[in-house]
KOLTIZA-467939 format. One record per residue (C-alpha): residue in three letters; residue number from 1; y, z, x. Coordinates in steps of 0.1 Angstrom, whole numbers. Layout:
SITE/r/k/c2/c3/c1
SITE/ALA/NUM/Y/Z/X .
...
END
This chain:
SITE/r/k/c2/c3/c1
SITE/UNK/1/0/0/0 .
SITE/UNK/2/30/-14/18 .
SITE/UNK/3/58/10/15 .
SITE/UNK/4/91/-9/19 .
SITE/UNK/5/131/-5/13 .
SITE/UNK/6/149/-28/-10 .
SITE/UNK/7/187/-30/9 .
SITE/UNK/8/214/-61/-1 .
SITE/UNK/9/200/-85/23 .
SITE/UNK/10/159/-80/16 .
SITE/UNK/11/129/-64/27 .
SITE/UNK/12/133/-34/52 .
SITE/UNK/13/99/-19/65 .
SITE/UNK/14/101/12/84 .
SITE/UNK/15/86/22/119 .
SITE/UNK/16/71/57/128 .
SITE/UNK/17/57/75/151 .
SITE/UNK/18/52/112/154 .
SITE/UNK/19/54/143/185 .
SITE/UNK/20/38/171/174 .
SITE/UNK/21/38/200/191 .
SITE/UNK/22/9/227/181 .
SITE/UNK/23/8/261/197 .
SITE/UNK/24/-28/267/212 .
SITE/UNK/25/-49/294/197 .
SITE/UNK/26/-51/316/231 .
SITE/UNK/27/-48/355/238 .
SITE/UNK/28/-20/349/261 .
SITE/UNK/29/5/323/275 .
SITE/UNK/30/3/294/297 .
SITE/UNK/31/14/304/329 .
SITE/UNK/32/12/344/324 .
SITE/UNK/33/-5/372/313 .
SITE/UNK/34/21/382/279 .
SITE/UNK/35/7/384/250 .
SITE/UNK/36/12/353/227 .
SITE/UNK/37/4/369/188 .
SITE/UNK/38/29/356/157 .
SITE/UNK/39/54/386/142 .
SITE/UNK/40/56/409/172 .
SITE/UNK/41/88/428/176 .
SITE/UNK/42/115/404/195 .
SITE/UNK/43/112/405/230 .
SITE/UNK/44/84/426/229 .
SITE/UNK/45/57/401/248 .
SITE/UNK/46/80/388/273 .
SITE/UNK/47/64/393/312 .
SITE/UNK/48/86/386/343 .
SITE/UNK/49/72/350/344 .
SITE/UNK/50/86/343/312 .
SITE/UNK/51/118/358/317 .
SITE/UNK/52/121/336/349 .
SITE/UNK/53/129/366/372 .
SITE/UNK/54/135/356/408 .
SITE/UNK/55/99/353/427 .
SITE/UNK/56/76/349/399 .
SITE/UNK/57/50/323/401 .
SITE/UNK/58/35/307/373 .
SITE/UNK/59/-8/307/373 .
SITE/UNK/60/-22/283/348 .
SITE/UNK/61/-45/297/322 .
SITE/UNK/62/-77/283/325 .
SITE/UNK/63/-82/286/285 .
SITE/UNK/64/-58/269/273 .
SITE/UNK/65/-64/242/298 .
SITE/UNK/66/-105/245/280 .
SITE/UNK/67/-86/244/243 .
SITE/UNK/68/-70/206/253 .
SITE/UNK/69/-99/192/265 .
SITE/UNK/70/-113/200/230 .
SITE/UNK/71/-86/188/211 .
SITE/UNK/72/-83/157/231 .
SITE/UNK/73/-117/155/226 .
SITE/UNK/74/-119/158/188 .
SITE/UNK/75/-89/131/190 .
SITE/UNK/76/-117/109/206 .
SITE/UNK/77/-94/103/233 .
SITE/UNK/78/-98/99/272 .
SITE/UNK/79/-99/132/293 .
SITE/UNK/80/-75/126/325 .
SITE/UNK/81/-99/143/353 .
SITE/UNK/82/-60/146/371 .
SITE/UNK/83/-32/158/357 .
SITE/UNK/84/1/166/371 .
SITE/UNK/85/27/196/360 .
SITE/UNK/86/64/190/361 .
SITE/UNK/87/91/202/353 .
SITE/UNK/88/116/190/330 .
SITE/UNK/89/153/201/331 .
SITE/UNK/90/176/209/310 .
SITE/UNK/91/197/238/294 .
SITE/UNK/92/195/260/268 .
SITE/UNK/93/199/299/263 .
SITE/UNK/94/163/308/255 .
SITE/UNK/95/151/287/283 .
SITE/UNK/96/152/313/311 .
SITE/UNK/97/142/291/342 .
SITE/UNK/98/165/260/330 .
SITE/UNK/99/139/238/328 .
SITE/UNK/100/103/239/308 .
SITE/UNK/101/71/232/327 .
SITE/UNK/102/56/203/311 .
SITE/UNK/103/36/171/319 .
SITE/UNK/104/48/135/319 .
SITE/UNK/105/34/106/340 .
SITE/UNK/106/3/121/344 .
SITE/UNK/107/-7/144/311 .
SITE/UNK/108/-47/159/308 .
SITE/UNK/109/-56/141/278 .
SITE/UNK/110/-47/103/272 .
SITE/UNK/111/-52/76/245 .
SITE/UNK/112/-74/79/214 .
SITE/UNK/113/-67/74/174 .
SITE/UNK/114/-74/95/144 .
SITE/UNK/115/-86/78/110 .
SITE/UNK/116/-67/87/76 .
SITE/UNK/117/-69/90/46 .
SITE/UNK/118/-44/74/21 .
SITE/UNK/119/-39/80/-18 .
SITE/UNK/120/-51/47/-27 .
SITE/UNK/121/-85/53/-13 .
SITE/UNK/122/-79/32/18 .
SITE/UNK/123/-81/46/53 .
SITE/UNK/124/-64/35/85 .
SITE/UNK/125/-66/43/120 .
SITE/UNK/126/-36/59/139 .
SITE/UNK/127/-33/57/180 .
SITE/UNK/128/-27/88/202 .
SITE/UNK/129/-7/76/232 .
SITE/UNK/130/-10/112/251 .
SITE/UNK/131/-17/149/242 .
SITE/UNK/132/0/170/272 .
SITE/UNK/133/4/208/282 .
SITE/UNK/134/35/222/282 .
SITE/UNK/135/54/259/276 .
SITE/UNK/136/74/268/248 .
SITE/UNK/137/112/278/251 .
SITE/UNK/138/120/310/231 .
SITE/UNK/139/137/315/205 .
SITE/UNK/140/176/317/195 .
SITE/UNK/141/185/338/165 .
SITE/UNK/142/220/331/151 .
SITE/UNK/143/218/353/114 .
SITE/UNK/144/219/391/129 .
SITE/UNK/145/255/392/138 .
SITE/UNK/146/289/374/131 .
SITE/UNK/147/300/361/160 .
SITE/UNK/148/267/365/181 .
SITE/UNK/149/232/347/186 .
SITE/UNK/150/204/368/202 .
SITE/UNK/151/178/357/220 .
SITE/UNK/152/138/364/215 .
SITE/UNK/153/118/356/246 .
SITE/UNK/154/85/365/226 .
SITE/UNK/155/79/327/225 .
SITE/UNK/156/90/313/257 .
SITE/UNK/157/61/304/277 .
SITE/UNK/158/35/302/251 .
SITE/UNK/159/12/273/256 .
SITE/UNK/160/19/242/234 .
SITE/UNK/161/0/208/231 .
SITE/UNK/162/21/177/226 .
SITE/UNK/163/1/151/206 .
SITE/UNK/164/20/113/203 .
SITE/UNK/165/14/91/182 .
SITE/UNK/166/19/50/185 .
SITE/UNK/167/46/40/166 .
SITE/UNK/168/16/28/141 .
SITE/UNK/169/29/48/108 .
SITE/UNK/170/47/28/85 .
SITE/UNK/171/49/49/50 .
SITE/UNK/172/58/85/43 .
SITE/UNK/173/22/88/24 .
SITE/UNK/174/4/77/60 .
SITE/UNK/175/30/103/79 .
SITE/UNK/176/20/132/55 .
SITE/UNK/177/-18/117/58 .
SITE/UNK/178/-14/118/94 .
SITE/UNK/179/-2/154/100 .
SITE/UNK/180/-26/161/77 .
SITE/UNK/181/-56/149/92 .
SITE/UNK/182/-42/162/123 .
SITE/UNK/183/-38/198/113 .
SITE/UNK/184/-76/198/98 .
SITE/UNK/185/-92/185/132 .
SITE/UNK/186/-71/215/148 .
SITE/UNK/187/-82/240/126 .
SITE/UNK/188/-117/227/126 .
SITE/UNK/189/-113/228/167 .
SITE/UNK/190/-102/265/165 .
SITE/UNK/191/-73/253/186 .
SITE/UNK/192/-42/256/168 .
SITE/UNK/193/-38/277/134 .
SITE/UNK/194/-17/245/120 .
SITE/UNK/195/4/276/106 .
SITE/UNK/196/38/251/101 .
SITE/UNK/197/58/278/82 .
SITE/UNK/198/50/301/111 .
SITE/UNK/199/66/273/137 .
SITE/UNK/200/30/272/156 .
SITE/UNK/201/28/233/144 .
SITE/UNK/202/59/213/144 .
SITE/UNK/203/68/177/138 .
SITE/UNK/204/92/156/155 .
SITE/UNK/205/95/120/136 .
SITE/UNK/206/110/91/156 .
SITE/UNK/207/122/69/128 .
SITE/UNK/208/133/34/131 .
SITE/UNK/209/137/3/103 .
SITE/UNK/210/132/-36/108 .
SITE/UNK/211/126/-73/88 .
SITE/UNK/212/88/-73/84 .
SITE/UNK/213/75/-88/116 .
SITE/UNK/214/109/-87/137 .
SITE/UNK/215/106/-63/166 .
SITE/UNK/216/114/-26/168 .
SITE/UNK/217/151/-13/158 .
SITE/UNK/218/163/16/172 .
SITE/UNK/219/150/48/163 .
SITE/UNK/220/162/81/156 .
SITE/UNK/221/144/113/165 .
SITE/UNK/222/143/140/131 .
SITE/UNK/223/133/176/153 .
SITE/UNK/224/111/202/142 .
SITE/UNK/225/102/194/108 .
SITE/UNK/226/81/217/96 .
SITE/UNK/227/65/210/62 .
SITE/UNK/228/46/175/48 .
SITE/UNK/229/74/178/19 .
SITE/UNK/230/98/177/48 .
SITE/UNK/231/86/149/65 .
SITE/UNK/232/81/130/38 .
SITE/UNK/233/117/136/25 .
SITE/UNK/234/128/130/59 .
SITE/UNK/235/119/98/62 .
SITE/UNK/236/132/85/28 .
SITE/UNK/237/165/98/37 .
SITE/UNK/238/164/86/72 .
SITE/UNK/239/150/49/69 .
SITE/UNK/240/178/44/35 .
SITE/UNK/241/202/54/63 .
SITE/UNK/242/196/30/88 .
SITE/UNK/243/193/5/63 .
SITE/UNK/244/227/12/49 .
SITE/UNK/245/246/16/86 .
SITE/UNK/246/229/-22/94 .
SITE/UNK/247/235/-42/64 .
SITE/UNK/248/272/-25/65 .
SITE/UNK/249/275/-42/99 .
SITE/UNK/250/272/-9/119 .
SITE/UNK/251/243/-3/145 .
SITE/UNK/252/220/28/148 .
SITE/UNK/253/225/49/179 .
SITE/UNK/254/199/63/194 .
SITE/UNK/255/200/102/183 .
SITE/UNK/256/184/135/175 .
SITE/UNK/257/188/146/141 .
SITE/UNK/258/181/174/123 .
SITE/UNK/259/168/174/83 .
SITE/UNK/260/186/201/64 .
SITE/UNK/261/165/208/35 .
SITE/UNK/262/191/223/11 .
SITE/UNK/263/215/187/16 .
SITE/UNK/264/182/167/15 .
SITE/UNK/265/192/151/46 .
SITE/UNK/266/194/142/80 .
SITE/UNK/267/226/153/105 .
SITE/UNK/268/231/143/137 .
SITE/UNK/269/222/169/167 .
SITE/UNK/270/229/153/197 .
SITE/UNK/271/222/116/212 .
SITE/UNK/272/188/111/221 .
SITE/UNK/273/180/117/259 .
SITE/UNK/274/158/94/278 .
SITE/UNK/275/133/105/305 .
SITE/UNK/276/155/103/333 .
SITE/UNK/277/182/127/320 .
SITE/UNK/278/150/155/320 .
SITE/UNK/279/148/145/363 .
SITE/UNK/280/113/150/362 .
SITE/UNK/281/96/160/388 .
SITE/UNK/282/60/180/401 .
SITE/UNK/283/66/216/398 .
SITE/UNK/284/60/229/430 .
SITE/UNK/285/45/261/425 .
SITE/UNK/286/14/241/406 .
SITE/UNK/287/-13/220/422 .
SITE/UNK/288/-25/190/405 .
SITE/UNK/289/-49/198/382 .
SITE/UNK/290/-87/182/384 .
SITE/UNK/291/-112/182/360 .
SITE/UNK/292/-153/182/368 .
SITE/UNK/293/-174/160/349 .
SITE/UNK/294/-198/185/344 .
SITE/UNK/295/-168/212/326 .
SITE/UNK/296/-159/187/303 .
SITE/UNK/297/-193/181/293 .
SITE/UNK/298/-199/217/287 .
SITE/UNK/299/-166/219/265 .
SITE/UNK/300/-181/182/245 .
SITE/UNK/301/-213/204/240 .
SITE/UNK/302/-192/232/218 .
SITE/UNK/303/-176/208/199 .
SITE/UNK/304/-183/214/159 .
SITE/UNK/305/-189/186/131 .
SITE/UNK/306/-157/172/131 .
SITE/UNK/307/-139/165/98 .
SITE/UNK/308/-147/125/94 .
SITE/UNK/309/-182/132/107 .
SITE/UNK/310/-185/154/78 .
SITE/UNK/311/-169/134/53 .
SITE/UNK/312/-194/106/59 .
SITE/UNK/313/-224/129/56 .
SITE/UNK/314/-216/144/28 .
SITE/UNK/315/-212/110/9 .
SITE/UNK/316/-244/99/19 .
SITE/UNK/317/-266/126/18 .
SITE/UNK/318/-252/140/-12 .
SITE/UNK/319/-237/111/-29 .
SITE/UNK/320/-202/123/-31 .
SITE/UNK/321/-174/99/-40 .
SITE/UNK/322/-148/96/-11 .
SITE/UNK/323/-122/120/-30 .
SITE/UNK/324/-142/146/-33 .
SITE/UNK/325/-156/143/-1 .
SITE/UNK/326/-122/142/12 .
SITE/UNK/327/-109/176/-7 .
SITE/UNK/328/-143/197/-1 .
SITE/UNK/329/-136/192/42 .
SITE/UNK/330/-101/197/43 .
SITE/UNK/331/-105/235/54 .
SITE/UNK/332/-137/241/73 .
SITE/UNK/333/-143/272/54 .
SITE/UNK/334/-146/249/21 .
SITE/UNK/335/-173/227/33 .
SITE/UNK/336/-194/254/45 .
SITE/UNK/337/-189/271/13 .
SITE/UNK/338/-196/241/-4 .
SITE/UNK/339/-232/233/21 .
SITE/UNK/340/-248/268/12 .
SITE/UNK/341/-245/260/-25 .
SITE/UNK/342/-257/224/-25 .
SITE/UNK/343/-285/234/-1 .
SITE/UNK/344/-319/218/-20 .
SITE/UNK/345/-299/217/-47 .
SITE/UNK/346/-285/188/-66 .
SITE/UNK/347/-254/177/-46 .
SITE/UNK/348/-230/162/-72 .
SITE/UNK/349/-235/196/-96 .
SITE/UNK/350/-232/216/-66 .
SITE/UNK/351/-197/195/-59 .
SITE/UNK/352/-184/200/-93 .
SITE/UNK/353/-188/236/-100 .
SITE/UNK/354/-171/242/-67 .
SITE/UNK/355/-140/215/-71 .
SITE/UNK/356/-138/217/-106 .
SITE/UNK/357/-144/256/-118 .
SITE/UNK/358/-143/277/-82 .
SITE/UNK/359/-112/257/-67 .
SITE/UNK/360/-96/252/-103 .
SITE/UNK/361/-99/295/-109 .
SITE/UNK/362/-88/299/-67 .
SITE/UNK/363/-56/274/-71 .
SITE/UNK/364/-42/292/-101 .
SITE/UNK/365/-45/327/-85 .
SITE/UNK/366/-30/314/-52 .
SITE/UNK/367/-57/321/-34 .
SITE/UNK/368/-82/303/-10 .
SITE/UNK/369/-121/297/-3 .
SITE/UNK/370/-121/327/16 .
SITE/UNK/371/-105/348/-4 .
SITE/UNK/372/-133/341/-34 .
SITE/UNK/373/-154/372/-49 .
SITE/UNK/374/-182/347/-53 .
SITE/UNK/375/-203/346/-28 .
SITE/UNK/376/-213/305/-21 .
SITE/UNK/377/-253/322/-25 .
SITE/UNK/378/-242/337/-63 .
SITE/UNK/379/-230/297/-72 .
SITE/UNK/380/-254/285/-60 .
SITE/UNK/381/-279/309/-82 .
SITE/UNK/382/-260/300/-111 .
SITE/UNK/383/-271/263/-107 .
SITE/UNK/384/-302/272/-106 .
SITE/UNK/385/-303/291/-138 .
SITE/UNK/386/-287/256/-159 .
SITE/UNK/387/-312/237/-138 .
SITE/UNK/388/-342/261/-148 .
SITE/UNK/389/-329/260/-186 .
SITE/UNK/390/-324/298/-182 .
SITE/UNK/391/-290/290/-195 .
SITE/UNK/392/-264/259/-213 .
SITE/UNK/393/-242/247/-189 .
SITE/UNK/394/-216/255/-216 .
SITE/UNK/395/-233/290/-210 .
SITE/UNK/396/-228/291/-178 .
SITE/UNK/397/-191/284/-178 .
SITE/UNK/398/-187/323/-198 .
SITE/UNK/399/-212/336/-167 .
SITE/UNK/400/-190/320/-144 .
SITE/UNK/401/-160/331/-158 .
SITE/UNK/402/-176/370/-155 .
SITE/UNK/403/-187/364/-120 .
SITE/UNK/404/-151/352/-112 .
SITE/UNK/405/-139/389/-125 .
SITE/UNK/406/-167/410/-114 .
SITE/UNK/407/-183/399/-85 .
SITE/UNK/408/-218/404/-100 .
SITE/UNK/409/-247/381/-99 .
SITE/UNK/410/-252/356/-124 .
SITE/UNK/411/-289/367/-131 .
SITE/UNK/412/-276/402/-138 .
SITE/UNK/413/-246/388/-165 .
SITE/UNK/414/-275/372/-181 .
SITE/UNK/415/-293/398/-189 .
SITE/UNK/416/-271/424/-191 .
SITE/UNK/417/-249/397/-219 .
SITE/UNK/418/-285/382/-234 .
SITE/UNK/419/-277/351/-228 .
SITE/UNK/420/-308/337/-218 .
SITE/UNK/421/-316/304/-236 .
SITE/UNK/422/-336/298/-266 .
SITE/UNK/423/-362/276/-257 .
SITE/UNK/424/-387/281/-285 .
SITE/UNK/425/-390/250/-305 .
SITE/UNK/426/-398/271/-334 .
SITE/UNK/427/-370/292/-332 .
SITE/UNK/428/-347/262/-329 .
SITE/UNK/429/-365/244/-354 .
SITE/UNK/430/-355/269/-384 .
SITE/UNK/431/-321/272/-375 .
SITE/UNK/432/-319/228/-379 .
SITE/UNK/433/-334/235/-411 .
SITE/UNK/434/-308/260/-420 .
SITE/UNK/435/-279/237/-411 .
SITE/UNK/436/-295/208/-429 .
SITE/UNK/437/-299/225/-460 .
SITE/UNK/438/-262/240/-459 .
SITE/UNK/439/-243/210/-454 .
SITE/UNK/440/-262/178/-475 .
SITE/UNK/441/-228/159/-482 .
SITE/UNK/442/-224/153/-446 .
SITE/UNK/443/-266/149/-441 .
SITE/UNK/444/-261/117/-469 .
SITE/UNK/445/-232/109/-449 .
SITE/UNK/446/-247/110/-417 .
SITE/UNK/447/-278/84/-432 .
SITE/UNK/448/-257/58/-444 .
SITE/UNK/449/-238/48/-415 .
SITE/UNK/450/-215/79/-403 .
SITE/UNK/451/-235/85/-368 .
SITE/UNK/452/-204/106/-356 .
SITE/UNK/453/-215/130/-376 .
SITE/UNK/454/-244/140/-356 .
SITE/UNK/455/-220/161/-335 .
SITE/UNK/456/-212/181/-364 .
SITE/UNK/457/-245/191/-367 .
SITE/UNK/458/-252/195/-331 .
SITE/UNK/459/-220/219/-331 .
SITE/UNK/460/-233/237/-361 .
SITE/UNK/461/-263/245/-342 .
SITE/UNK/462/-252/255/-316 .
SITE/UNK/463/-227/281/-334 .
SITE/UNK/464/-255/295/-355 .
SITE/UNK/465/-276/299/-320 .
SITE/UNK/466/-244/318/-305 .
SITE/UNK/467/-246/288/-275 .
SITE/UNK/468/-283/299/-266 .
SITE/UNK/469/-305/270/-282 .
SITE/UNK/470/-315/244/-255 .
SITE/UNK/471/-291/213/-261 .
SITE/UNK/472/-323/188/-255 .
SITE/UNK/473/-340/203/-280 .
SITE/UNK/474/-314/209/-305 .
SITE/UNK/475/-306/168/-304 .
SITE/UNK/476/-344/158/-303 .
SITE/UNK/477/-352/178/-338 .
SITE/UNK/478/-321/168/-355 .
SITE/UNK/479/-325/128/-346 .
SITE/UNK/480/-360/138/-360 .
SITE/UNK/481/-347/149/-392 .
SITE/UNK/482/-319/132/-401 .
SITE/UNK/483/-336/102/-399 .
SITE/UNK/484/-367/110/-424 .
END
């Protein structure tokens, strides 16, 4: 689905690619021993490394270093067996050292592509130019006094993976798709927490607009977005921009902009720097980094199912349409969940229940897979009782609903409630005689020509049974004796 902007003098497409930086799940920071935990007190898990005091060296932590090779990895990208740290210069208050140690001609992990997955059922496969290593700055806070900004060094130093993108996004649905996909590989990595709201993932969207086919215009460089409704909105704004400035007879300036949610648009920070403005160069204090064969292999072997891999299975062993496929492995935790009850079970019931009721009671409550009083062993139970004719599904929907609320075992609702079903043909039998004898206006109806009518009777049935009588039986006696 080509998404595409209508201006005065025709067809505008837009360009995109995307930086994103994702904090790596690790115990401490890159090049020191601080603590790197979310929501500690400000300045709290700051060590003399990170506050750039004169003399301190960095020393690379070998983890974090471990956690790129498995991203990279799970990006099916190349591992660089040599990698270079350098440092890149430039100002700021909470950047202590006046320049962040980072990687550029030479990062650890090089090019590889992720596949998504777009609303119209269609996939499409995005490159990775580069994932690199580099430290966060810290953090500026400018809303605790009047006329002063403070500065919390709790962040600087923390280890952050850079993941680019090829400028091969062309919609806001594939960008949101992207970062999507993105985030879920992490999380299914263990390697970043994909917490956006929390800063530890952050988007930077390099924008750009041209006639279909003509090369690249100029982009524009929106920092830190931080939500999929953000990009999204973003790039709307941004690409109608450009548009506007060129077909007015301006020219777009190469920039970084900011997108200010409240306005629902984008303001210009500063213009954009290139490379040579950062004078890279190798940080002496580090050696190049090399790789063994044999360590990467080890790290390949501890990869898990990744989220694709599961997607296909799940399909084909369980016959699963591509959307639900698609929502079941978008948190790790979900498609586990979702494996224990289909286990020698039948895989399309197993997907329902747990997409349609589980999911459907979890959304409205605001809560997640994990957070669910029924256990995946307890759905999965309940199957089996509709399967084994213990219970109507219909019945099972009022267990369900108790299980939700109580935690118990379906088994135990059952018999506590008396809700097993009536399977006796006898039983079942008399109460179809009952409702054919009480309603023989609709019984002459039903014979010459009304065959609606036979869920009537089916309903009637079923009421008088209190939802118990078996629903195959019920329809076999009464096509039985209607038609005499």
């Amino acid at each position: 689905m080509t998404y595409q902007i209508q201006g005065e003098q025709g067809t505008w497409e837009v360009v995109i690619g995307m930086e994103v930086h994702a904090q790596v799940i690790a115990e401490s920071k890159l090049f020191s021993g601080a603590a790197a935990s979310f929501g500690a007190e400000p300045n709290s898990q700051v060590s003399l490394v990170d506050a750039a005091m004169p003399g301190m060296l960095p020393v690379l932590n070998e983890y974090c270093v471990e956690q790129a090779i498995r991203t990279g990895l799970g990006l099916n990208a190349k591992i660089n067996k040599t990698s270079v740290f350098e440092r890149k210069n430039y100002f700021y208050p909470d950047l202590p050292q006046g320049y962040q140690i980072s990687q550029f001609l030479h990062p650890i992990v090089g090019k590889g592509e992720i596949e998504i997955d777009l609303p119209d059922g269609t996939t499409k496969t995005i490159g990775i130019t580069r994932l690199h290593l580099e430290q966060d700055a810290g953090k500026s806070v400018h809303d605790q006094h009047p006329t002063k900004s403070y500065v919390d060094l709790n962040r600087s130093g923390c280890a952050l993976m850079e993941i680019v993108s090829e400028p091969d996004i062309r919609s806001p649905d594939e960008a949101t798709a992207y970062l999507s996909k993105l985030r879920m590989i992490l999380r299914y990595l263990d390697t970043c927490d994909g917490n956006m709201e929390e800063g530890s993932m952050r988007a930077d969207v390099n924008i750009s607009v041209r006639k279909p086919g003509a090369g690249y215009g100029t982009r524009c460089e929106v920092k830190n977005v931080n939500s999929l409704k953000a990009v999204q909105q973003a790039i709307e704004y941004e690409a109608q921009r450009q548009v506007e400035i060129i077909e007015g007879g301006g020219k777009i300036d190469q920039e970084t902009r900011l997108w200010d949610p409240a306005k629902g648009e984008t303001r210009s920070m500063r213009s954009k720097e290139e490379a040579h403005d950062y004078r890279y160069f190798p940080d002496p204090d580090l050696l190049p980094l090399h790789l063994a064969d044999s360590w990467i292999e080890r790290v390949r072997e501890t990869l898990p199912e990744l989220p694709d891999q599961k997607k296909h299975r799940f399909m084909k062993d369980f016959g699963l349409s591509a959307y639900d496929a698609n929502v079941l492995i978008a948190e790790r935790a979900r498609a586990d969940y979702f494996e224990i009850v289909a286990k020698g079970r039948d895989g399309k019931m197993a997907a329902n229940w747990v997409l349609n009721e589980l999911l459907g009671a979890l959304n409205k409550d605001g809560k997640s897979i994990t957070d669910s009083v029924i256990a995946a062993g307890q759905l999965g139970a309940l199957i089996d009782l509709i399967s084994d004719n213990t219970i109507s599904g219909k019945i099972a929907k009022d267990v369900f609903a108790e299980m939700y609320k109580s935690g118990k075992d379906p088994a135990e609702i059952v018999e506590e409630k008396g809700l097993k079903q009536v399977t006796d043909t006898g039983a079942i039998e008399k109460i179809v005689d009952e409702v054919i004898a009480e309603n023989p206006d609709n019984v002459a109806a039903y014979r010459s020509g009304k065959d609606k009518l036979f869920g009537f009777f089916v309903g009637q049935v079923m009421k008088k049974s209190q939802g118990k009588a078996n629903p195959n039986i019920i329809n076999e006696l009464l096509k039985k004796k209607l038609s005499l």
